[in-house]
DORO-950665 format. One record per atom (N, C-alpha, C): x, y, z. Coordinates in steps of 0.1 Angstrom, whole numbers, padded with zeros to 4 digits, always signed. Each point is the difference from the previous one (the first is absolute). Layout:
XYZ ...
END
This chain:
-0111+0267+0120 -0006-0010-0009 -0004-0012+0008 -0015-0003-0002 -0003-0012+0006 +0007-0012-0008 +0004-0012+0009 +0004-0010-0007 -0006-0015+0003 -0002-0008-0008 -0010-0010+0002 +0009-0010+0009 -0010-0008+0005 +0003-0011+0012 +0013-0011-0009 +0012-0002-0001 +0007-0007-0011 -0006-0014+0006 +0004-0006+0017 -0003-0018-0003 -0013-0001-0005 -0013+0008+0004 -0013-0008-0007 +0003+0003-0012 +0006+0004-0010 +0000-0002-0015 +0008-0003+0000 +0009-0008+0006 +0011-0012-0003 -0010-0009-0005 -0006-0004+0013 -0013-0011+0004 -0007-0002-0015 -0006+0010+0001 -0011+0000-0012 +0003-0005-0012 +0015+0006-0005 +0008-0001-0009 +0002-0014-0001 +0003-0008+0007 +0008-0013+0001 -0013-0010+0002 -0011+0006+0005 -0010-0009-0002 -0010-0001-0014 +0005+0010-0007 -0007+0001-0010 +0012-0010-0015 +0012+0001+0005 +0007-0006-0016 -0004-0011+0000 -0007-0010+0004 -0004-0011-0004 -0015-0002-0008 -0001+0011-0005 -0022+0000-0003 +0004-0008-0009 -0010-0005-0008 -0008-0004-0010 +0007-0014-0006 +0003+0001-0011 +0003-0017-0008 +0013+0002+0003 +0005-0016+0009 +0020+0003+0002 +0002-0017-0003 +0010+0001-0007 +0005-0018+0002 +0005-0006+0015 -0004-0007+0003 +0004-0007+0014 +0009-0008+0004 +0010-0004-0010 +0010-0008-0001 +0015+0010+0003 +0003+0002+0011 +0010+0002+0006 +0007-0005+0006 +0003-0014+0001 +0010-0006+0009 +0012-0001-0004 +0003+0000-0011 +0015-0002-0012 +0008+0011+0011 -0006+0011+0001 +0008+0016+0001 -0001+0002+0013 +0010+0005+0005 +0001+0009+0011 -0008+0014+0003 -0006+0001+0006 -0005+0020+0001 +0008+0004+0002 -0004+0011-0005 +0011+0012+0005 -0003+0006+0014 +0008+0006+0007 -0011+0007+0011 -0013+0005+0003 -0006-0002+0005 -0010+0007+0002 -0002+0012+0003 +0012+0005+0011 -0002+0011+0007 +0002+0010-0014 +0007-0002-0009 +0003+0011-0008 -0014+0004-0007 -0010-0007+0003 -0012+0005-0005 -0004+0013+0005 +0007-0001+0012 -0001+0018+0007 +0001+0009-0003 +0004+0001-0016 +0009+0007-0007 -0010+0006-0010 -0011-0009-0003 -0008+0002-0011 -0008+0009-0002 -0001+0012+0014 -0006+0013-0001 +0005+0008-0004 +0020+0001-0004 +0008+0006-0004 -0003+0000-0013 +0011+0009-0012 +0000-0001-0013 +0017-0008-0003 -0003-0010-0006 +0010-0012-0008 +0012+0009-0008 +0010+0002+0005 +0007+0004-0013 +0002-0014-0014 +0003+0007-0008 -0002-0011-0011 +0008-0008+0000 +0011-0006+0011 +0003-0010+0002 -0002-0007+0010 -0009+0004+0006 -0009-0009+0017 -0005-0015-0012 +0003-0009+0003 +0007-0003+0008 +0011-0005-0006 +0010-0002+0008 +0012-0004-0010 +0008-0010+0010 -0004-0012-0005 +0004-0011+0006 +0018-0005-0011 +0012-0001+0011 +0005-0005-0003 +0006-0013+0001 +0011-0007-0007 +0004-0013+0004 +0006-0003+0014 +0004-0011-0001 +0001-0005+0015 +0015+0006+0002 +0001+0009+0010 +0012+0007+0003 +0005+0002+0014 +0008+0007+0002 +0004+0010+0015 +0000+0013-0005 -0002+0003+0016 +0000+0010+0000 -0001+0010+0017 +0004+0009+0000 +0002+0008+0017 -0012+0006+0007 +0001-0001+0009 -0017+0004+0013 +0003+0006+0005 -0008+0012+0006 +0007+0005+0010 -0014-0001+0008 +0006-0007+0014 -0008-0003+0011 +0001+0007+0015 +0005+0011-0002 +0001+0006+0010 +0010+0014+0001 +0004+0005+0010 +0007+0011-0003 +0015+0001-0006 +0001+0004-0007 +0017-0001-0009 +0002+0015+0001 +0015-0001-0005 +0010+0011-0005 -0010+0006-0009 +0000+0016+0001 -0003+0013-0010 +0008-0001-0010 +0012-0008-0002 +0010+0007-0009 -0001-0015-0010 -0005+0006-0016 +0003-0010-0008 +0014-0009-0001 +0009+0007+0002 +0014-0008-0001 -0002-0011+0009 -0007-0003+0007 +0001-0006+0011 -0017-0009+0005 -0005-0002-0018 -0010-0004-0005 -0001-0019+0008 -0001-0008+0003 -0001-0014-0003 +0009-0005+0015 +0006+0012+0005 +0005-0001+0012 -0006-0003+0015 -0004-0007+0006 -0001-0004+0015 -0014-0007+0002 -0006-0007+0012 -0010-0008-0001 -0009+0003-0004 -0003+0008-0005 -0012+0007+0000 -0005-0001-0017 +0015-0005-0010 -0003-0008-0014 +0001-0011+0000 -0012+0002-0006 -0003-0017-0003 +0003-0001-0011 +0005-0018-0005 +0001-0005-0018 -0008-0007+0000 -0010+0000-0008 -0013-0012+0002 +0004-0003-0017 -0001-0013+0000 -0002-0009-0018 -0018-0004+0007 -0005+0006-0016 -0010-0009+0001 -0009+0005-0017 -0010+0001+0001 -0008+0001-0012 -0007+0020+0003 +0006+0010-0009 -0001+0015+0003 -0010+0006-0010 -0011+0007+0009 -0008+0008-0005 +0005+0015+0003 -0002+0003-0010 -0002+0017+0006 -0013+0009-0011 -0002+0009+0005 -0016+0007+0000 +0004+0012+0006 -0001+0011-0008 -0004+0011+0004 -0012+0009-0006 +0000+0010+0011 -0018+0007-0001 -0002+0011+0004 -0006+0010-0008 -0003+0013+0006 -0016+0001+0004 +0002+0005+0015 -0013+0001+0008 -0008+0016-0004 -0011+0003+0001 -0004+0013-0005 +0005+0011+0008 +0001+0013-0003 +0003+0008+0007 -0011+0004+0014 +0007+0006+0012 -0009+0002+0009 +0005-0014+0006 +0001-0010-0001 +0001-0009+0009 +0019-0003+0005 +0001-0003+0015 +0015+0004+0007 +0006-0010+0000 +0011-0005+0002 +0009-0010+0000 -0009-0007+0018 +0001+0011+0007 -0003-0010+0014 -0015-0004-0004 -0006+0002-0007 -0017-0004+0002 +0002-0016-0011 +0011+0004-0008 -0002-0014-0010 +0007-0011+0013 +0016+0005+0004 +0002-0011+0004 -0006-0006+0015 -0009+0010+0006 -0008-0008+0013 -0011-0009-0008 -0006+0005-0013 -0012-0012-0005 +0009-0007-0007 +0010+0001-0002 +0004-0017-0006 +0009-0005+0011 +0006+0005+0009 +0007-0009+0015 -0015-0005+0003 -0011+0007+0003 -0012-0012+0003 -0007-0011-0009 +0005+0004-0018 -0006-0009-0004 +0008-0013-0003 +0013+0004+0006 +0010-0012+0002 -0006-0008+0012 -0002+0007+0012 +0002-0012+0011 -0015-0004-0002 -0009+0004-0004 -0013-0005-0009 +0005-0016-0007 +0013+0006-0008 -0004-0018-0006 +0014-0006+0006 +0006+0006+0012 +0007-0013+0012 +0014+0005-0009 +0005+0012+0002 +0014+0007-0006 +0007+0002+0013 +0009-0001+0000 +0003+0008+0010 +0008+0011-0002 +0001+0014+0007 +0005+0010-0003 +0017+0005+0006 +0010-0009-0006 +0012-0001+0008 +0004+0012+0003 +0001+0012-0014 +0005+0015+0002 -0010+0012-0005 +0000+0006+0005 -0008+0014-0006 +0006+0010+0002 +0004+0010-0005 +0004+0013+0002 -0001+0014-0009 +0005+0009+0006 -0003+0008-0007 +0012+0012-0001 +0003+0005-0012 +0014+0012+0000 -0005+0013+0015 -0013+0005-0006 +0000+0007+0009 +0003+0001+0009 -0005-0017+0011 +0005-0002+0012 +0014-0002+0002 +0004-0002-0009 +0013-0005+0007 +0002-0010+0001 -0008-0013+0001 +0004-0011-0001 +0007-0007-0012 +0000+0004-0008 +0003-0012-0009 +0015-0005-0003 +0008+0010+0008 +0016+0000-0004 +0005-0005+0014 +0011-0006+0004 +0005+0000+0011 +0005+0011+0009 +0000+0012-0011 +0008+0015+0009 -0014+0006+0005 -0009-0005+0000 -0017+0007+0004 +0001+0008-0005 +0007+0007-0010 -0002+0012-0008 -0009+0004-0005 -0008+0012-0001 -0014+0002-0007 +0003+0002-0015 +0002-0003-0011 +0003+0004-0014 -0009-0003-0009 +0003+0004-0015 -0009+0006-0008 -0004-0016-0006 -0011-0001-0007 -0004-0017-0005 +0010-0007-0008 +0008+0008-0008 +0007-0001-0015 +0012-0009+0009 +0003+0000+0011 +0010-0007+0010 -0008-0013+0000 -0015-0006+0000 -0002-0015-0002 +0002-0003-0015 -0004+0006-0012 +0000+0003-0011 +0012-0008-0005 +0013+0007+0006 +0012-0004-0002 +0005-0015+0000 -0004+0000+0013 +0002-0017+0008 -0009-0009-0007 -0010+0001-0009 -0010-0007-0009 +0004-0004-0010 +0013+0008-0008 +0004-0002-0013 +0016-0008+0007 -0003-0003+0012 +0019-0007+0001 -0005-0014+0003 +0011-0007-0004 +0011+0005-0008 -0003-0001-0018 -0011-0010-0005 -0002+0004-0009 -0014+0007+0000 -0002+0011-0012 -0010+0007+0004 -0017-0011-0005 -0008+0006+0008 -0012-0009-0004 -0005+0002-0009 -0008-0004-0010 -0005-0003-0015 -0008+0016-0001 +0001+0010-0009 -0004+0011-0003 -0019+0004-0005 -0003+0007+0002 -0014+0004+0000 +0000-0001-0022 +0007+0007-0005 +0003+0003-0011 +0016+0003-0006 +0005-0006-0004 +0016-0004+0001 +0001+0016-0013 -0008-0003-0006 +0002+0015-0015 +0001+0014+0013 -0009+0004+0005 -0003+0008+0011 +0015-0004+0011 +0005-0010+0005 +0006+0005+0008 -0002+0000+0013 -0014-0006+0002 -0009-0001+0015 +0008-0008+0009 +0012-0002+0001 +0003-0009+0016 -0004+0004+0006 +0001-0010+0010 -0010+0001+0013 +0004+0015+0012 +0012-0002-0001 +0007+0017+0010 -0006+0007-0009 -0004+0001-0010 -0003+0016-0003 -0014+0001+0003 -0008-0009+0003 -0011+0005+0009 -0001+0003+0015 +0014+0001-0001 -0001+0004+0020 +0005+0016-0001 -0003+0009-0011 +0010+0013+0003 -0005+0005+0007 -0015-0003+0002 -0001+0014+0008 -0012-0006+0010 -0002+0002+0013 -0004-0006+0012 +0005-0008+0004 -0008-0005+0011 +0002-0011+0010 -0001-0016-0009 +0001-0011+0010 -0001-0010-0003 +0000-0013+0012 -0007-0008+0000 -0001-0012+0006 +0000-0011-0005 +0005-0010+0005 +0008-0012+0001 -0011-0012+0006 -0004-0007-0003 -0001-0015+0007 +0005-0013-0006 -0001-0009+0009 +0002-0014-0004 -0004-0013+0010 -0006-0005-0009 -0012-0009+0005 +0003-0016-0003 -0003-0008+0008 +0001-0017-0010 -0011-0005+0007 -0002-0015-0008 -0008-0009+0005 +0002-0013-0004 +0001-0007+0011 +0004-0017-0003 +0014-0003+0012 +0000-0013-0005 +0011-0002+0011 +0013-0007-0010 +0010-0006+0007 +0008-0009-0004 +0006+0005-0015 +0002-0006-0008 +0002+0002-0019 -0007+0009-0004 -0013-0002+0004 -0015+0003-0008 +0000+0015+0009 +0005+0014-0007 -0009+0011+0003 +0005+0010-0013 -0017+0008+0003 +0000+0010-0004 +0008+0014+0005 +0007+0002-0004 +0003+0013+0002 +0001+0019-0007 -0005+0004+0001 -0007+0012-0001 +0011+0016+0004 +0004+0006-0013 +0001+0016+0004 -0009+0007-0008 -0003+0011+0010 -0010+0011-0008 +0007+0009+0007 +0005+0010-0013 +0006+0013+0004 -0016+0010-0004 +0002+0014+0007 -0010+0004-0003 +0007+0019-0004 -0002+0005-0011 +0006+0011-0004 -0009+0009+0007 +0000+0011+0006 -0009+0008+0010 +0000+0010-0010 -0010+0006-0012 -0004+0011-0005 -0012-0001-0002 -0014+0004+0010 -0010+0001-0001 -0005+0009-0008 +0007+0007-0010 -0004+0010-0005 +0000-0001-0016 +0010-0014-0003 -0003-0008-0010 -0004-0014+0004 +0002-0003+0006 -0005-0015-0001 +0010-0005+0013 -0004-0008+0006 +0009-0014+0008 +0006-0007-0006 +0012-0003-0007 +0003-0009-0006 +0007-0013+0005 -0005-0013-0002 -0001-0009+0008 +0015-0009-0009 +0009-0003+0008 +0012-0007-0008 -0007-0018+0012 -0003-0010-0006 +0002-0017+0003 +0012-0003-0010 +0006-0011+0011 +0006-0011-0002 -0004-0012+0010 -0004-0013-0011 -0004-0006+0008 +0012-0019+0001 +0001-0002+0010 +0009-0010-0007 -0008-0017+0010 -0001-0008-0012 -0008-0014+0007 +0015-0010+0001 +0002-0006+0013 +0012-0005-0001 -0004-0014+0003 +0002-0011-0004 -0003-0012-0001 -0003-0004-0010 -0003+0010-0009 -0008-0002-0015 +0008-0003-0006 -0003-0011-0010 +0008-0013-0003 +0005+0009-0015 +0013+0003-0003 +0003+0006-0014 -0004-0008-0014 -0005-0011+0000 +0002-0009-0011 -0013+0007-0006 +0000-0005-0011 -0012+0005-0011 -0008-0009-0005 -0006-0010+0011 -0008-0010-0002 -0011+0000-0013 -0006+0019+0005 -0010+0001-0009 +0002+0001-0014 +0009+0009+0001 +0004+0008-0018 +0006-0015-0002 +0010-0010+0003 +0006-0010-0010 -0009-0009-0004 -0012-0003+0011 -0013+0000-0005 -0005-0003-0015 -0005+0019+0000 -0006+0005-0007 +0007-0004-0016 +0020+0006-0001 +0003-0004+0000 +0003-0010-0013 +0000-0012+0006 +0000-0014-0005 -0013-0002-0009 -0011+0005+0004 -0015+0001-0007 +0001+0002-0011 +0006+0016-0002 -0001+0008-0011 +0010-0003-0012 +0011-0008+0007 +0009-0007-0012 -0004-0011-0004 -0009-0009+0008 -0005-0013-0007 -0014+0005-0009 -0002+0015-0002 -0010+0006-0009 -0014+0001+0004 -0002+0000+0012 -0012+0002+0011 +0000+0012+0003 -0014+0000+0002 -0005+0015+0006 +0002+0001+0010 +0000+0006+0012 +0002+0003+0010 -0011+0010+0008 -0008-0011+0011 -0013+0013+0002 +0008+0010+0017 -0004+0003+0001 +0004+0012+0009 -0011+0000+0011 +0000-0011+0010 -0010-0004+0010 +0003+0016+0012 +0011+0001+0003 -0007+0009+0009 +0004+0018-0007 -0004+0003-0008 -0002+0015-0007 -0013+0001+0005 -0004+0011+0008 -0012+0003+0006 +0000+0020-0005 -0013-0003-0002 -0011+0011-0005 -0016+0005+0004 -0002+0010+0004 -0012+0005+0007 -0011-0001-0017 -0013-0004+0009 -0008+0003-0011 -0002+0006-0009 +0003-0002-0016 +0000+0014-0008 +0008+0004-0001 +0011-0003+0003 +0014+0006+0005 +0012-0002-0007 +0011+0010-0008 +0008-0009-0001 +0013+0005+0008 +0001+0005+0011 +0007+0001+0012 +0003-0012+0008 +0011-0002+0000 +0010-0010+0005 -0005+0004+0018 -0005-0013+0002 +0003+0003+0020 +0009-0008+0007 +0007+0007+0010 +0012+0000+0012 +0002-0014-0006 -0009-0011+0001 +0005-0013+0004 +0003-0006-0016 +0002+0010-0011 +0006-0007-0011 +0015+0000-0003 +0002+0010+0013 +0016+0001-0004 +0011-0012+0001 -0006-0010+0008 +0003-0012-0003 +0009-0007-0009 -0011+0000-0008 -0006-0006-0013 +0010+0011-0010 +0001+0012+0000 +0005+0006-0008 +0019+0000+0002 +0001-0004+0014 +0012+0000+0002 +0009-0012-0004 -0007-0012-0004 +0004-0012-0004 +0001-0001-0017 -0009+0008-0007 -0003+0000-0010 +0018+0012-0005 +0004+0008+0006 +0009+0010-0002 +0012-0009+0007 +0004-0006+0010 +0008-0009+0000 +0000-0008-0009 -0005-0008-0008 -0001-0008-0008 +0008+0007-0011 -0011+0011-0009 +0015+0009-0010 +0011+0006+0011 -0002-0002+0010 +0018+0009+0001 +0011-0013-0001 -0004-0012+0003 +0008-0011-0003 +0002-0006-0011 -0006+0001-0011 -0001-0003-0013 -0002+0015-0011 +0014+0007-0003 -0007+0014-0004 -0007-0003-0016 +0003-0013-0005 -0003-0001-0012 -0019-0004-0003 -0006-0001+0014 -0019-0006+0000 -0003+0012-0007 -0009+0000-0008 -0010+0014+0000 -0013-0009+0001 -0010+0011+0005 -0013-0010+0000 -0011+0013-0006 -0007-0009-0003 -0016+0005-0003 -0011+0003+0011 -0005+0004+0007 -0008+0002+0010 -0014+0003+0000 -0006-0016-0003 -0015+0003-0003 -0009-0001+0010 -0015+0009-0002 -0009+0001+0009 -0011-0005-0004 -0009-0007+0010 -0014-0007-0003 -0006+0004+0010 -0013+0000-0004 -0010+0005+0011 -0014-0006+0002 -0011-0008+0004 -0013-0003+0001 -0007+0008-0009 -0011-0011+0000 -0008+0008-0005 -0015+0008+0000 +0004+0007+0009 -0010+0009+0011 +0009+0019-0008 -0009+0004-0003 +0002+0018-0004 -0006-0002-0017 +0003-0011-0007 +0000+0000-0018 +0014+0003-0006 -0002-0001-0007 +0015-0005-0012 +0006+0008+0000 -0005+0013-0007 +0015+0013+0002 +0000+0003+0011 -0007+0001+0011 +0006+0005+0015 +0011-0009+0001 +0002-0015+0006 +0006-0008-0003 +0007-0003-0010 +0002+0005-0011 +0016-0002-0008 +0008+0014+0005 -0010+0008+0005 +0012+0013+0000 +0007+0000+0017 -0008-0005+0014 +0006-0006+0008 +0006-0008+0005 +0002-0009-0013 +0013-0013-0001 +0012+0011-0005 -0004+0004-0011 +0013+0013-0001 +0005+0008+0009 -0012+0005+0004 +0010+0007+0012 +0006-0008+0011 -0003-0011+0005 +0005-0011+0011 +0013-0004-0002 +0002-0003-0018 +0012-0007-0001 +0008+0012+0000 -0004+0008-0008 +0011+0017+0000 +0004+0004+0016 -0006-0002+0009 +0002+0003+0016 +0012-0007+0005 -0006-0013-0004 +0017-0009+0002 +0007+0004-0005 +0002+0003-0015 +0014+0003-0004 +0006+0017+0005 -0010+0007+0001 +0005+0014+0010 +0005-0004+0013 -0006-0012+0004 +0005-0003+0014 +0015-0007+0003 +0004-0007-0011 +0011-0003-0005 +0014+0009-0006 -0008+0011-0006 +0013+0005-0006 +0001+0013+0012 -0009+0008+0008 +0001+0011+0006 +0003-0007+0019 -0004-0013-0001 +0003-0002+0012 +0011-0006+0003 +0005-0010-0009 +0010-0010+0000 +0012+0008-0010 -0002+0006-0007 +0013+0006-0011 +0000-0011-0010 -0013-0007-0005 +0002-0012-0009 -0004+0009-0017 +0012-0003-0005 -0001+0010-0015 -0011-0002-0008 -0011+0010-0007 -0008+0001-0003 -0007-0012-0016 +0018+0005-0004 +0002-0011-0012 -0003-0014-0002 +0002-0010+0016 -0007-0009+0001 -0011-0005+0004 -0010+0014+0000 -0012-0007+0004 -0012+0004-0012 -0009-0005-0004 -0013+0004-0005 -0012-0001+0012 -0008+0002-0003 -0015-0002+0004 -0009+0000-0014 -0011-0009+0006 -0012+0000-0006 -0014-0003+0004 -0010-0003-0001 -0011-0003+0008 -0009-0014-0015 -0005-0002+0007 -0013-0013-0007 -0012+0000+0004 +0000+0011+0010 -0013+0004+0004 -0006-0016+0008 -0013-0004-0008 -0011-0012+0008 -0002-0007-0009 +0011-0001-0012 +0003-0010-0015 +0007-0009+0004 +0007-0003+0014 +0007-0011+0004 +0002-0009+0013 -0014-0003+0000 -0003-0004+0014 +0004-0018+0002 +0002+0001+0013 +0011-0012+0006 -0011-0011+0008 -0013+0009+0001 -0009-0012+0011 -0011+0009-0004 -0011-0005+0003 -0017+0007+0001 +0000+0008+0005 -0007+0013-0007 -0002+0016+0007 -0015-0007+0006 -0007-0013-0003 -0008+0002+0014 -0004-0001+0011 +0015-0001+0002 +0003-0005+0018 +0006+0013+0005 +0002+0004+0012 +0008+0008+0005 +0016-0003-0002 +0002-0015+0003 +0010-0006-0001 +0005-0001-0014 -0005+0001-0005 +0005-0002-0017 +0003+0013-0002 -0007+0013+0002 +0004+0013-0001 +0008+0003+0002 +0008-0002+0016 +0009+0002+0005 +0013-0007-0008 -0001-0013-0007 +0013-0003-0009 -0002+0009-0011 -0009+0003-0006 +0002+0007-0015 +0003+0015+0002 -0001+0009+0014 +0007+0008+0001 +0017+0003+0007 +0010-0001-0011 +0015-0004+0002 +0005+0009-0007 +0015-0003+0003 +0007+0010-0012 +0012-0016-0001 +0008-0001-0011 +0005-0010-0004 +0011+0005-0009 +0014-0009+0007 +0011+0001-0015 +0001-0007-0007 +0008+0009-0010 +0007-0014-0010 +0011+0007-0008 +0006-0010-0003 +0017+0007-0005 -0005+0009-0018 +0005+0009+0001 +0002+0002-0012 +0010-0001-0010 
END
């Protein structure tokens, strides 16, 4: 089977999420990585991405013990606190564990990563005994000492049970110096015959735990304000959430995870460029995206959220500026 070039459709990929009408107001929020855009040729399991709170948690940065009993043991684990993503993804069939992880080891030092460990079961590197063993042996060491957050918890999906059968490789990557780094695992499950399945954990350490934004937000919504949602970004016509709204979505689910009693309403507005029912039925789907992005990505219960849309009935500045367009297309809370 021929298989396509993966970095130039990284490239492509990543140069393309920004088309058409986006809000520009990002400074409040942190990005997320970028590199993980590398990812976006893959298919998302339904919880990509799944940003958790500010935690610890174990790295492994180089060669360790084979033997779970003996999980969290010697230099080579690391405990990093900091702010944890994790993301996993299945790559199409036909494509190999070594062809993903040479185009994303290059599209790391592309954006200035550096590649501390890479290995592989086959070789024998990844354990300290050089042992050659079966994948389900990194699989193991993934889930220690607590296991990592499940594909589908009904199903049963931990992360070892995608190593039963083949190989598997290992990297780990950071960038930054001092407080401030990124640090990076990508396990990679070796079954080209289903899929690559790609296990991230990503951890930002310096990232300040406080909830500047959500107490924010917040304080707004109790003094009986709306609340517009400056950086929720959307491709033209679209109501697909892109990379850089996870932000925005992660502050808004911190917010109910520290107050379990908020419920909100989650409205959409849109310009007025397409006509009236195109635009009321795209505000609906926009605000409905957030609240799927909330309850499937964050575990935020369904029961507290609505959606609705107002379509180009509730404009905030002149549709005949570009600049005016750009305010009247938002999505906005308010307590219910």
């Amino acid at each position: 089977m021929k298989t396509r070039p993966l970095l130039s459709v990284v490239r492509v990929v990543a140069s393309c999420l920004f088309a058409g009408h986006l809000v520009t107001t990002m400074a409040q929020a942190q990005s997320l990585p970028s590199l993980l855009d590398f990812f976006s040729i893959a298919t998302p399991t339904e919880k990509t991405p799944r940003i958790d709170t500010y935690d610890e948690t174990w790295m492994i940065t180089g060669p360790v013990s084979d033997s779970p009993s003996k999980a969290t043991e010697g230099e080579n684990w690391k405990l990093l606190e900091g702010r944890i993503i994790y993301a996993y993804y299945r790559f199409a069939p036909g494509d190999s564990a070594l062809q993903i992880a040479r185009s994303f080891e290059a599209a790391a030092k592309d954006a200035a990563y550096d590649v501390v460990f890479s290995c592989s079961t086959e070789r024998g590197d990844c354990f300290t005994s050089g042992d050659k063993v079966p994948g389900v042996y990194v699989g193991l060491l993934l889930d220690k000492p607590n296991n990592m957050p499940a594909l589908d918890a009904l199903d049963m999906q931990i992360v070892r049970n995608l190593f039963q059968t083949g190989g598997a490789r290992l990297l780990y990557l950071t960038k930054g110096t001092g407080e401030n780094v990124i640090h990076m695992q990508v396990a990679l499950a070796d079954t080209p015959e289903k899929g690559v399945m790609a296990i991230t954990k990503t951890v930002i350490t310096g990232d300040e735990p406080g909830l500047t934004g959500a107490a924010s937000m917040r304080d707004s919504l109790i003094a009986g304000e709306n609340v517009t949602l400056d950086n929720l970004l959307f491709d033209t016509d679209s109501a697909i959430l892109l990379p850089p709204s996870r932000e925005q979505v992660f502050e808004i689910a911190m917010m109910l995870r520290d107050d379990p009693a908020l419920k909100l309403e989650i409205i959409g507005h849109t310009d007025s460029d397409g006509g009236r029912t195109h635009n009321q039925g795209l505000s609906e789907r926009r605000a409905a995206a957030v609240v799927d992005a909330l309850v499937n990505g964050f575990d935020i219960e369904a029961s507290r959220l609505t959606s609705s849309g107002r379509g180009m009935d509730e404009p905030v500045a002149s549709n005949e500026t570009s600049a005016g367009k750009a305010k009247n297309r938002r999505v906005e809370l308010r307590l219910r």
